[in-house]
N, C-alpha and C positions, 0 to 999 in steps of 0.2 A: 637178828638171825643172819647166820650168812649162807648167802645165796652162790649155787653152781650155775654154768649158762643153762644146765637141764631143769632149775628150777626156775629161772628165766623164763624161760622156752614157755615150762607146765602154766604157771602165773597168766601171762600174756594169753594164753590161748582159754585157760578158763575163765578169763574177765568176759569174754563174750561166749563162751560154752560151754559153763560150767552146768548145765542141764544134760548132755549126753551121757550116754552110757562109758563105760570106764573104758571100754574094748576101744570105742571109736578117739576118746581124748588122747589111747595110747598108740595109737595107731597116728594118730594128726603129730604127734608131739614126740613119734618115734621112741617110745616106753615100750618098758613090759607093762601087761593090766597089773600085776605087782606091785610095782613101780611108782604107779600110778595111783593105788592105793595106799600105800603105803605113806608117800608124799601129800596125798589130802589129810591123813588121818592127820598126817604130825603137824599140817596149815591149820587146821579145825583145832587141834589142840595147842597149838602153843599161843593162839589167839591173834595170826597172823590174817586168815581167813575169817571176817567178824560175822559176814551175810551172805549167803544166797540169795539176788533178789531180781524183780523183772522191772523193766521197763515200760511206762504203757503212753499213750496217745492219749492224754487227758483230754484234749479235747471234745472226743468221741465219746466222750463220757460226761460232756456237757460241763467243764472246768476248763473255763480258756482264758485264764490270768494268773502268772505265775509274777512272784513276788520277791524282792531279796531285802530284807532288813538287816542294815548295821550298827550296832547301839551301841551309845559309850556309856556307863553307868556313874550316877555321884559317886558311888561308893562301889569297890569290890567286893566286898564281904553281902552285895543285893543280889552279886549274881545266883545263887542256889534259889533262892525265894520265886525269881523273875522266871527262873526256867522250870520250877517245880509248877507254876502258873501256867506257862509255856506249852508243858506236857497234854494239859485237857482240852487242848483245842483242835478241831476236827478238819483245820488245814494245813497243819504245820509237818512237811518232811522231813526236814532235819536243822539242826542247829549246833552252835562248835564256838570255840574259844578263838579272839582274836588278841594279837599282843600288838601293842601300839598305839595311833591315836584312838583305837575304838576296842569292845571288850568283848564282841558278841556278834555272830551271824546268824538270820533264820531266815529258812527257806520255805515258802509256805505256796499251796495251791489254793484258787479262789473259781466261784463259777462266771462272776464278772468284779464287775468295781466297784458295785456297791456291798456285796459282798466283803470284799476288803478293806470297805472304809467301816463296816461294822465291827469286824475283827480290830482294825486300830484301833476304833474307839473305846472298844471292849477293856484291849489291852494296856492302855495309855492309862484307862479308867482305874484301873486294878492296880498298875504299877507304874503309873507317869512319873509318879514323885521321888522314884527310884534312877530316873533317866536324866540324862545332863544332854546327850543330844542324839540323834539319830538319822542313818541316811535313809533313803527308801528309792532303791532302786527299783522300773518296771522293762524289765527286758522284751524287745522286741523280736530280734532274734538269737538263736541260741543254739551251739553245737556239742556234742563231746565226744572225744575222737578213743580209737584203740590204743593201749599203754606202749606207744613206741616206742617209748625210752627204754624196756624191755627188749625190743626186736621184734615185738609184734609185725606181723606182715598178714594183719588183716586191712580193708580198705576204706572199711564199711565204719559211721560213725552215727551218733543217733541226733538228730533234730528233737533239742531242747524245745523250741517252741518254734509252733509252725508262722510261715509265712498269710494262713488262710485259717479261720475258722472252720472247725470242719460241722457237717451236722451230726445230730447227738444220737450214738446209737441205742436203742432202745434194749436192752436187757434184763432178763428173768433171776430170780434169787439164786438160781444155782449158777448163771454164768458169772455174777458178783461176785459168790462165795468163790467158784474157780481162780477169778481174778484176785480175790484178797489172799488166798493159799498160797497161788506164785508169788504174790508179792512178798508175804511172810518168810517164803523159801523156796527158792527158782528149782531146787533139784528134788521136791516131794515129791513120791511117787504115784503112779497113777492111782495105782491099787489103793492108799491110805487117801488120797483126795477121794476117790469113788464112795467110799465110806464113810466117810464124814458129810456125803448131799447122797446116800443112801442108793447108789445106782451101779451103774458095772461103769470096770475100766474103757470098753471100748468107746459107752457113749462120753465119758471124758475126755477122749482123745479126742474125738469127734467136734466136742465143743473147743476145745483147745484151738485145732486148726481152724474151726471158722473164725472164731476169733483176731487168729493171727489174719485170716484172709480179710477180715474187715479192717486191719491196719490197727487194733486197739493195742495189742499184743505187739509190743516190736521188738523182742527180745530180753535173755537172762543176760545179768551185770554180777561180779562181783565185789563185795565193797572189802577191799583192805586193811588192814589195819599197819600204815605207808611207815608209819615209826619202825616198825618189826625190818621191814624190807627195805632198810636204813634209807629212807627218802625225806623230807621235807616238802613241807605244802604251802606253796605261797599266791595269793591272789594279788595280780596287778592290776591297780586302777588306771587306766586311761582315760585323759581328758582333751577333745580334739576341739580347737576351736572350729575350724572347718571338717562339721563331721560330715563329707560331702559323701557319696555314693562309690568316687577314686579312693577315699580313703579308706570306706569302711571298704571296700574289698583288697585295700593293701594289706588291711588287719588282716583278713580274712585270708589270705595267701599266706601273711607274716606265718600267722596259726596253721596251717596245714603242713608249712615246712619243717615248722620248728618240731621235733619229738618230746621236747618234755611240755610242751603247752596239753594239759589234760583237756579244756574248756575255753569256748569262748561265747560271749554275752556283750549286746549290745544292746543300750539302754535309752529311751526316751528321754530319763531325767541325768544329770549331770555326775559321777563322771559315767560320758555317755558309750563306756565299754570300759570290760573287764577278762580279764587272761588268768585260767587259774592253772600253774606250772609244778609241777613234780622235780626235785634237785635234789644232788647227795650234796652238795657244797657254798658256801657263799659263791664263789667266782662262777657257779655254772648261772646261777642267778644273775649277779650281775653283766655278766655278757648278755644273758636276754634282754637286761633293759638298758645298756647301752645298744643291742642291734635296733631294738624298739628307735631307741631316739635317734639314731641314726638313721633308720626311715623315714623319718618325718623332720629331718634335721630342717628343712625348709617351711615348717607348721607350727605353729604354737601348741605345743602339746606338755602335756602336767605326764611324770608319771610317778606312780605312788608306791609301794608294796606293800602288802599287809600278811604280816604272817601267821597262817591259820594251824590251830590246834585241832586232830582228826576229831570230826563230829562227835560230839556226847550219845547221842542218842541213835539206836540202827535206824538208817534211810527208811520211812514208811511213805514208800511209792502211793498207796491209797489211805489215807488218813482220814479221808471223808467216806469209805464202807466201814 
């Protein structure tokens, strides 16, 4: 689809507010409300716009291990089986095609580690004999930033995973139910969520905000569909011999400066960080991982690329309600 700087503009600003009302996104984004409808109807319909979805503080929710598996399979023709399997498990957010040495990403939430060694075993059990090999990365920390490459000129980014475990906060069926509705779709309205746990709009709002106040709630995301918005999605692995504290906060500046770096994730197990970048073109990519190694020109560093296929399945922020 081709894009105007006004649809630019619209994109960038619903990736983090696509839950307001139409008046205020046309008003942010210098539209008519027309305008502005008009342009969502035709995102929502040409399958450009895949999700509405929120973001939440798993933690707080008593889920403080978050997980990345990378599989290479014996065979292509396993992957439908593996991910049909993949589907019924109550911690998996999303998963996507990789092209290269490995064939498969999944992202999954767990409440600790043992936890996720069940889920392996589970799955190793079901479909090991399908697998040729597999990485397992456990990120320690973890950002992802507003679509800059856009022109966004918001500042604000969400913390993938926190520095602290936080304590778990304790919640009733209808603030769950709240919580699994936004996730399902960040822009439902009050009115049909009130309905669905049987109460009025106003006490909905009510729980909404406390929510947000207790940090569970940290904001709507939109998920794209990057092919439509002629982008490409590639994740870098980095491998730092010395992943010292100078270095990982070189990353971590590297990442704030650069605009197309969507993500950054740093890892426990080896490689021990990862950059995931948005590009219309090979060269916009290769200049990132030339400026990459030329950071570190003085470090023994691996860097890899892996080029990722937009997730199969819509992001489910809450998989375990």
């Amino acid at each position: 689809m081709e894009l105007k700087p006004s649809d630019n503009k619209l994109l960038a600003y619903l990736f983090h507010h696509n839950r307001e009302p139409l008046s205020k996104i046309a008003k942010a984004t210098k539209l008519s409300r027309e305008q502005v409808k008009y342009k969502l109807e035709k995102y929502i319909g040409s399958g450009l716009i895949r999700k509405f979805f929120t973001v939440f503080d798993w933690s707080k929710l008593g889920y403080n291990y978050l997980a990345v598996l990378i599989i290479k399979f014996e065979k292509l023709s396993s992957l439908p089986k593996f991910t049909k399997e993949l589907e019924k498990s109550k911690n998996m957010i999303s998963f996507g095609k990789v092209y290269g040495k490995y064939d498969l990403y999944i992202t999954a939430i767990f409440k600790n580690e043992i936890e996720f060694s069940e889920f392996l075993s589970a799955l190793l059990g079901a479909t090991g004999h399908l697998i040729n090999d597999y990485i397992f990365i456990k990120p320690f920390f973890g950002k992802v930033y507003p679509l800059r490459f856009l022109g966004s000129n918001e500042t604000g980014d969400y913390p993938m995973i926190r520095d602290n475990i936080s304590k778990t906060i304790e919640l009733d069926e209808k603030d769950r139910k709240i919580l699994k509705m936004l996730s399902d779709d960040a822009r439902i309205k009050l009115v049909d969520m009130a309905s669905k746990i049987n109460t009025s709009g106003e006490v909905v709002l009510h729980r909404i905000k406390r929510l947000k106040k207790q940090g569970i709630i940290l904001g709507p995301r939109t998920h794209f569909n990057m092919k439509k918005m002629g982008y490409f999605f590639t994740v870098i692995f980095i491998d730092i011999k010395n992943f010292s504290k100078v270095n990982q906060d070189k990353l971590k500046d590297f990442a704030n400066k650069t605009k197309n770096v969507d993500s950054i994730v740093f890892s426990h197990s080896r490689p021990n960080c990862f950059m995931q970048i948005f590009h219309k073109d090979e060269e916009t990519l290769r200049k990132t991982i030339n400026d990459l190694k030329e950071l570190f020109v003085n470090s023994q560093i691996s860097v890899e690329p892996l080029l990722i296929e937009d997730q199969e399945n819509e992001a489910n922020m809450l998989p375990f309600y």
